[in-house]
N, C-alpha and C positions, 0 to 999 in steps of 0.2 A: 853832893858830888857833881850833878848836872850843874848846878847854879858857879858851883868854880871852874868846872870847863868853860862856860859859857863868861865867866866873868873875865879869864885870862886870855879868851879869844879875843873879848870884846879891848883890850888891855893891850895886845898884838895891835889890834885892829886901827886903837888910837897911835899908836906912835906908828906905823908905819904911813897913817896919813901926815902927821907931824915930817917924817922924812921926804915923803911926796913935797912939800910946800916948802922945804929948804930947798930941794934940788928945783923946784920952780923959780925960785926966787934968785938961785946961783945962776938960773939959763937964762935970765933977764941979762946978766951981767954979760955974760959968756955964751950962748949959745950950742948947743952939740950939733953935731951933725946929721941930717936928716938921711932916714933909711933910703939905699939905692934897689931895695929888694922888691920881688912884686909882691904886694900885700894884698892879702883878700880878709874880709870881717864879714859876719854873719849876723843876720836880723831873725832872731826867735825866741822863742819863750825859753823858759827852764823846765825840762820834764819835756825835750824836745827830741830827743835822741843827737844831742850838739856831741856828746862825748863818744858816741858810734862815729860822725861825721869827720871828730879830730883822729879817730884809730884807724880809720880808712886814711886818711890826707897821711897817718905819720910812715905807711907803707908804702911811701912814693920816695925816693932817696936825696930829690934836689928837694924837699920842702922841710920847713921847720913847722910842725903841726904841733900847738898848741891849745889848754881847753879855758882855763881859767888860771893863769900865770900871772908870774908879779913881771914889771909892775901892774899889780891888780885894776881893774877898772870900778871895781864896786867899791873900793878904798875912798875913793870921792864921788861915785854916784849920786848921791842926792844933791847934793851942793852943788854938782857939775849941771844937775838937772835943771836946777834955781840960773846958775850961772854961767853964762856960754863963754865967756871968758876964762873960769876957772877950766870949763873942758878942755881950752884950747891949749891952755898954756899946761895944763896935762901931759895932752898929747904931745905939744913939741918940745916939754923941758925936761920928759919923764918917760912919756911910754914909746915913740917915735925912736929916741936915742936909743935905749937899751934894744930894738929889734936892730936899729944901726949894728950893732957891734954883734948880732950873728951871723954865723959863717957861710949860712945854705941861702942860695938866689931866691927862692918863695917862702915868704911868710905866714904862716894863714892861723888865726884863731877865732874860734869857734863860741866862745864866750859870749850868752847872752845879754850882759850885760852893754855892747857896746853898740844895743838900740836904747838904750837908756841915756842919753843926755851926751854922744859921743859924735854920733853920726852929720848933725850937722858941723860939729867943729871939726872934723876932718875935712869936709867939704871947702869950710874957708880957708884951712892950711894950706889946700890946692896941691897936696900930695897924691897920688892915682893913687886909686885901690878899686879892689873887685868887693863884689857883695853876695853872697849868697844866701838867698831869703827858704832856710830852712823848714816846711812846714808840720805839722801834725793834729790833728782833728780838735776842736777847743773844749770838746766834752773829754776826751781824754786825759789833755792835759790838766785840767780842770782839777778831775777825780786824783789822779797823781799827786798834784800839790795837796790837795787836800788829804789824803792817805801819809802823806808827811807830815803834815802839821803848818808846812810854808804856808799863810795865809798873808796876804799883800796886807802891808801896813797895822799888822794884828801882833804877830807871834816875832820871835827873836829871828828865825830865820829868813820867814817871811818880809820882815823889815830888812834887815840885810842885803839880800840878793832880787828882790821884787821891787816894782813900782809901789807909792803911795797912789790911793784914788785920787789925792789933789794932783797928781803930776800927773792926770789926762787929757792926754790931747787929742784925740778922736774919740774918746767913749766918753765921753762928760759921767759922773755919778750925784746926782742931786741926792742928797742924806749917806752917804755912803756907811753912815754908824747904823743904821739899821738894816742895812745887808748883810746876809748869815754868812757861814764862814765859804761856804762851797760858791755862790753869787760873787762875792768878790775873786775868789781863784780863775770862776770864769768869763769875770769883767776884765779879768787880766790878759787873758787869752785872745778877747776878742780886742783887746787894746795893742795888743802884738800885733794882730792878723792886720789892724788900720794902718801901723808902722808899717809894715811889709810892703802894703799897699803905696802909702806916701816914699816912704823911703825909694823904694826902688824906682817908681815913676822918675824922682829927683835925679838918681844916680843916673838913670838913664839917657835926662834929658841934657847931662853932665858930657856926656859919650865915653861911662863908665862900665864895664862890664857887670850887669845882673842875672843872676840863674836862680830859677826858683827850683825845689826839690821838696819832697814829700817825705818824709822819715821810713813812713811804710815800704818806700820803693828802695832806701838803701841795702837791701840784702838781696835786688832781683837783677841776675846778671846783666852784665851792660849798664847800669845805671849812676853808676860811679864813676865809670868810665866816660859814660859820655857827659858827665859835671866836670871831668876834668878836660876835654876839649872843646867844652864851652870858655873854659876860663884858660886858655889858653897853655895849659898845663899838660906838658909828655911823659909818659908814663914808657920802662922799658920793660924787657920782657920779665925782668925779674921782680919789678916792682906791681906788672899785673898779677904777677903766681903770688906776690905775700898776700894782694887785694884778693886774690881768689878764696884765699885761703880762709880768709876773716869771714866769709858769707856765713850769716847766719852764729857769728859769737856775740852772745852779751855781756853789755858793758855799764858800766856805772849804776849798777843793783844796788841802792838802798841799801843798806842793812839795819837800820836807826832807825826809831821810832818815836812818836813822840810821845811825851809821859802820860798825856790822859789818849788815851785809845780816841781816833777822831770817826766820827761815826756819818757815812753814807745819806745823806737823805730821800728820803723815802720814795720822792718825784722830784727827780731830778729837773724833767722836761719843764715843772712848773715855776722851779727856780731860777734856771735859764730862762724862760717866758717873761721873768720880772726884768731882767739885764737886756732882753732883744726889746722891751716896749721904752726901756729909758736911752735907749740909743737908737730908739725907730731904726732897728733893726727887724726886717722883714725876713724869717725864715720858710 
């Protein structure tokens, strides 16, 4: 039963990238028209609280808050990763246009996926966009994926929506096949936190609007609020009372499991210790 779920997602999965690279290939010809909306995109892991971040932004009334919408960006992810070309012409024959044609002035998604092989092809489109470098503690996140079964470049889902170890660009993994399942989750985590890092410095030196935020601090009053007049974003009075309201609901709870029960290891601290010595990373 899993393995036909899994077979007709993966089935979905190929023809809508076949769809993606016809409409690239028609915006060669033709071009659409680039979004006039202000866009913001987000740099974090998965298991980040990004789907808290898009249920706060979707109680603001001028914004389109989105989490992981088509057109999808993990649809060409790896290949986009390999090829800065295929991301670009992504962006502007495919994901660019379709935010064109909604109706609300701010754009914002939250999807982590669009630190994955995105980020600099927007930067050469030279379209403006905001960034919000979403954070959460990397033993967390870690344990997280790993209680799901998401293992970067291992498991069905983990391939999907994560990075491979070969696509690292600040945490290099020399052997990366004999690292256990929880080391790679949180080579991943600390390969985000390097993104964060690079990315935002860039976006910066762009005179791009970057706000960093902490997940743990999304439910303490004021702290939303003030992410949004970072990014130059007005909230009215009705739209603080829905933010109000949300302090404190949870969102995007798991309910799936993965079929072999994925089990904790034992010292965690010592397998982290193997990923901070191959990244001379000093803790």
């Amino acid at each position: 039963m899993t393995q036909d779920i899994a077979g007709k997602k993966l089935e979905s999965h190929r023809l809508r990238r076949l769809a993606y690279l016809a409409l690239m290939a028609r915006g060669l010809i033709a071009p659409a028209p680039l979004p006039q909306q202000k866009l913001v995109f987000t740099i974090t892991n998965g298991r980040s609280g990004s789907a808290r971040l898009t249920t706060l932004f979707h109680a603001v009334e001028s914004i389109t808050s989105t989490h992981e919408p088509h057109p999808r960006f993990d649809t060409l992810m790896h290949a986009a990763h390999r090829y800065p070309m295929l991301a670009r012409g992504f962006l502007r024959h495919v994901k660019l246009p379709a935010i064109a044609r909604l109706p609300r002035p701010i754009y914002v998604e939250t999807s982590h996926m669009f630190g994955k092989g995105y980020f600099d092809a927007l930067l050469e489109i030279g379209v403006p966009f905001s960034l919000v470098l979403l954070r959460r503690n990397a033993r967390n996140v870690a344990c997280s994926m790993l209680r799901l079964g998401t293992i970067p470049g291992k498991t069905y889902w983990g391939r999907r929506f994560y990075m491979y170890p070969s696509e690292a660009l600040f945490v290099k993994l020399p052997e990366a096949t004999k690292l256990t399942d929880y080391q790679l989750c949180y080579w991943h985590a600390l390969e985000t936190e390097a993104r964060q890092k690079a990315y935002g410095e860039r976006a910066g030196a762009r005179g791009l609007t970057v706000v960093d935020v902490d997940t743990e601090d999304l439910n303490a009053p004021g702290t939303f609020e003030t992410l949004l007049a970072a990014l130059g974003i007005e909230a009215n009075e009705a739209d603080l009372a829905r933010i109000d309201a949300l302090r404190g609901e949870r969102v995007n709870e798991k309910t799936h499991h993965p079929s072999k029960a994925m089990v904790m290891p034992e010292d965690i601290e010592a397998e982290e210790a193997v990923i901070d010595a191959l990244a001379g990373r000093s803790v």
